[in-house]
C-alpha positions as CSV (number, residue, x, y, z in Angstrom):
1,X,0.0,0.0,0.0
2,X,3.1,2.5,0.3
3,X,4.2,4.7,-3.1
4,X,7.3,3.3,-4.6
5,X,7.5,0.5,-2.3
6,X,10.6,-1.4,-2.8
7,X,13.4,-3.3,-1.6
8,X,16.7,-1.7,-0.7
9,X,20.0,-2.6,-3.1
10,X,23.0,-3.5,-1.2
11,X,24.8,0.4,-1.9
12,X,21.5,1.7,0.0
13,X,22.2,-0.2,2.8
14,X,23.9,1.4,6.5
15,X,26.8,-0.6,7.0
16,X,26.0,-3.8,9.3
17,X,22.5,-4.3,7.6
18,X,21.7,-6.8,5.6
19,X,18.4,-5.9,4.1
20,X,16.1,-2.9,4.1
21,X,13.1,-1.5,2.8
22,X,12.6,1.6,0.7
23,X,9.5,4.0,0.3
24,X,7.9,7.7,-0.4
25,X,5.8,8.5,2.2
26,X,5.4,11.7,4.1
27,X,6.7,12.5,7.9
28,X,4.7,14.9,10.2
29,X,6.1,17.7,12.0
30,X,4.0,17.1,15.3
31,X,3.6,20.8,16.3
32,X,3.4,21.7,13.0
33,X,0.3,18.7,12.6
34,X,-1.2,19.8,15.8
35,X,-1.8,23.4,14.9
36,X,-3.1,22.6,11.8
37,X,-5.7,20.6,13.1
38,X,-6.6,22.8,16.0
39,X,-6.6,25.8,13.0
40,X,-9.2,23.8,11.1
41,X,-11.0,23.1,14.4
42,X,-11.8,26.4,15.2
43,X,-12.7,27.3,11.3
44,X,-15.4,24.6,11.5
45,X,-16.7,26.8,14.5
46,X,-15.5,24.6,17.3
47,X,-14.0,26.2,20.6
48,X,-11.6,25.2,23.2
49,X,-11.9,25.3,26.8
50,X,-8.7,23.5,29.0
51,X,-9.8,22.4,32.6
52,X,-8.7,20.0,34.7
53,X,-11.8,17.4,35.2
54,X,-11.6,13.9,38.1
55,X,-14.8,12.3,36.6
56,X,-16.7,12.5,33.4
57,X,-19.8,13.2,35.1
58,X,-18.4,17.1,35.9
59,X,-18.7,17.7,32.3
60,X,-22.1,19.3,32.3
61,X,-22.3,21.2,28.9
62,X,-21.9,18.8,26.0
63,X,-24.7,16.8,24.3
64,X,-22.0,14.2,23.5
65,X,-18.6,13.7,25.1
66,X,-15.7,12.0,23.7
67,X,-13.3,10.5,26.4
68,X,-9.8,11.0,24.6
69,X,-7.8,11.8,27.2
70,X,-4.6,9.5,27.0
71,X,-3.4,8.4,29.8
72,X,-6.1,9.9,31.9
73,X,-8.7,8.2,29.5
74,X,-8.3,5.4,31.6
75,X,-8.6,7.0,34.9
76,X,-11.9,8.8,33.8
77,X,-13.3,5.4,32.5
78,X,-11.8,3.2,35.5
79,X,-9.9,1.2,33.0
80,X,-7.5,-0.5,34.9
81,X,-5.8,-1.9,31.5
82,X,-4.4,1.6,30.4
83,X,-0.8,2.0,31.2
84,X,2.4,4.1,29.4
85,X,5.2,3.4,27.4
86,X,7.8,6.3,28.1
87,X,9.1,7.5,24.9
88,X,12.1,10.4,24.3
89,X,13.8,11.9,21.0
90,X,16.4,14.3,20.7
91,X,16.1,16.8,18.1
92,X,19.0,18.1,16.6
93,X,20.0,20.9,14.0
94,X,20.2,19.4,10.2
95,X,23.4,18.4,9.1
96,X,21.8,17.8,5.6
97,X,19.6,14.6,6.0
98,X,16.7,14.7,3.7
99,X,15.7,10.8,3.9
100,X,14.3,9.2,6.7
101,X,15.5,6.4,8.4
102,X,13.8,3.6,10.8
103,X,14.8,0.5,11.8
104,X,12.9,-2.8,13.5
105,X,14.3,-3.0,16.8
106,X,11.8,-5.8,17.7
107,X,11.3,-5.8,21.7
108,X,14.1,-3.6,22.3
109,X,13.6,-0.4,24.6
110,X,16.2,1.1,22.4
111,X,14.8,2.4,19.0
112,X,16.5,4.0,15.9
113,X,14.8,6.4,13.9
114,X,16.0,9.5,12.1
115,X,13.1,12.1,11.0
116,X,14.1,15.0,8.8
117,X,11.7,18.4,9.3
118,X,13.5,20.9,7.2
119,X,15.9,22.8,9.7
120,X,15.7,19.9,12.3
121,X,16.0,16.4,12.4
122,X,13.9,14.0,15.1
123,X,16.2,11.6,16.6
124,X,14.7,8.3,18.3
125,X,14.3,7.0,20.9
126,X,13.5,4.8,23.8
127,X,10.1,2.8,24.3
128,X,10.3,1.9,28.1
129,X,6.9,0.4,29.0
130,X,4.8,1.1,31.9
131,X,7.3,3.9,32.8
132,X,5.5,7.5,33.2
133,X,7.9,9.6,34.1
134,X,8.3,12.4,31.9
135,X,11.8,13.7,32.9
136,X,14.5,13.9,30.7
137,X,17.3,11.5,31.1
138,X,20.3,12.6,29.6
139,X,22.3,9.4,29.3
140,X,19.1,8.1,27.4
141,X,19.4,11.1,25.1
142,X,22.9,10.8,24.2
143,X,22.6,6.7,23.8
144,X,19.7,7.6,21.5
145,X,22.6,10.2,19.3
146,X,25.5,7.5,20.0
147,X,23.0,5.3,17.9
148,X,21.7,7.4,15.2
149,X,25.0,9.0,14.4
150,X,26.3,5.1,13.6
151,X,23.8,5.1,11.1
152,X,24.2,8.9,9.7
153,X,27.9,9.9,11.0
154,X,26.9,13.7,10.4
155,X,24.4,13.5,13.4
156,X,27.5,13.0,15.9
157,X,28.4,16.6,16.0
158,X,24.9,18.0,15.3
159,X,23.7,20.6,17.6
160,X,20.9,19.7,19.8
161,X,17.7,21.8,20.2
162,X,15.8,20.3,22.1
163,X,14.4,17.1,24.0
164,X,11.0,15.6,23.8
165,X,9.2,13.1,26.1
166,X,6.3,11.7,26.1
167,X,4.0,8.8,27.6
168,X,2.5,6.7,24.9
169,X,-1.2,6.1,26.3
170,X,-0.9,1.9,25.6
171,X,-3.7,-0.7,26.3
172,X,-3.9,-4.3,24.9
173,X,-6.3,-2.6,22.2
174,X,-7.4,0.3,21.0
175,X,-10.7,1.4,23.0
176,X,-13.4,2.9,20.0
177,X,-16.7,2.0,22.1
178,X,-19.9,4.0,22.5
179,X,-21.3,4.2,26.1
180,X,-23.6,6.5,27.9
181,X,-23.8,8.2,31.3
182,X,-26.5,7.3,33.7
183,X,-27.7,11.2,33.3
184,X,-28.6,9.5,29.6
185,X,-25.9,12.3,27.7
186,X,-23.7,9.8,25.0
187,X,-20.4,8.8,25.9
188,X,-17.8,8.0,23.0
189,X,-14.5,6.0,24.2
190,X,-11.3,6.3,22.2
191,X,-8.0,5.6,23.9
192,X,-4.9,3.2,23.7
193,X,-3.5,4.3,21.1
194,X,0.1,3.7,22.2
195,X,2.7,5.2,19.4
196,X,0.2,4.7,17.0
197,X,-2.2,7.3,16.9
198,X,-1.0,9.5,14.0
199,X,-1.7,6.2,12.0
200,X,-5.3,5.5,13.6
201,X,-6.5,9.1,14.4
202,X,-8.7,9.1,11.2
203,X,-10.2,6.3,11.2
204,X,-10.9,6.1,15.0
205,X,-12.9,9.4,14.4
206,X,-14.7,8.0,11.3
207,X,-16.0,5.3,13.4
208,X,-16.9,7.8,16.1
209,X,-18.9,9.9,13.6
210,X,-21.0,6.3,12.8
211,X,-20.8,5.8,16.1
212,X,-22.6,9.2,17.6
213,X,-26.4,9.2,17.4
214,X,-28.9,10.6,15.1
């Protein structure tokens, strides 16, 4: 299903790897993504209020709610299943890297990806389940360089920007279920996503949209 879908010749190849996969598909810029989507929220007429809320029955001024709230999805819905996977990237000036780069780790905590965005490159990362904390560890950081640079040697001396960690929201599957509140207002559930939720976010809220009622 990818464009150009192919597999890698032996000159394509990082040293030490003995096959590989090549494609054109497009990366996304997280903050970039998320203000795009927020901008076309708020043309569609929607608004945003932030709050800090302990039980979905507080929310007292929607004719539908939609429990998407990561991590605390699970709290709000007394999921007990829910629990993170502690993720962190480096991101580092652009040396010149206009491909990216990804490779299966398998059930290692230790991941190697390299994600060009223009001026900056996304350097990954670590996938530490059911750890939550959301402090940066530096040795973690420069493990995640120490690898990246073996594959791309110009990411060695690249300057860093910045550091990002996060807490994937994880559950043995994805939660897309429709519900209601014993006050009779529809409830939508749609959480667990883990590091996959770029890839499911549009489908989950097609099935939402069949899901809400008429």
């Amino acid at each position: 299903m990818l464009p150009d879908f192919r597999e890698c010749s032996p000159g394509e190849l990082p040293a030490g790897f003995e096959g590989g996969y090549r494609s054109t598909v497009p990366l996304i810029d997280m903050p970039v993504y998320l203000q795009y989507l927020l901008r076309r929220f708020r043309e569609a007429g929607g608004t945003v209020q932030q709050q800090f809320v302990s039980s979905l029955d507080e929310i007292d001024d929607g004719s539908v709610i939609v429990n998407c709230a990561g991590l605390g999805a699970g709290e709000l819905a007394a999921d007990g299943s829910m629990r993170p996977i502690r993720g962190q990237h480096v991101v580092v000036k652009n040396p010149g890297i206009t491909e990216f780069f990804s490779e299966d780790t398998g059930l290692s905590p230790d991941l190697v990806c390299i994600y060009p965005h223009g001026e900056t490159v996304v350097l990954g990362g670590t996938a530490i389940d059911g750890e939550p904390s959301l402090r940066e560890d530096p040795v973690a950081a420069r493990a995640i360089v120490e690898r990246c640079a073996e594959i791309d040697p110009r990411l060695a001396k690249a300057a860093i920007v910045a550091h990002r960690v996060g807490a994937r929201p994880t559950r043995s599957e994805v939660r897309v279920e429709a519900d209601v509140r014993e006050d009779g207002v529809p409830l939508i559930h749609n959480y667990g996503h883990g590091g996959s939720g770029v890839t499911l976010s549009w489908g989950c809220a097609r099935e939402i949209v069949g899901l809400l009622p008429s």
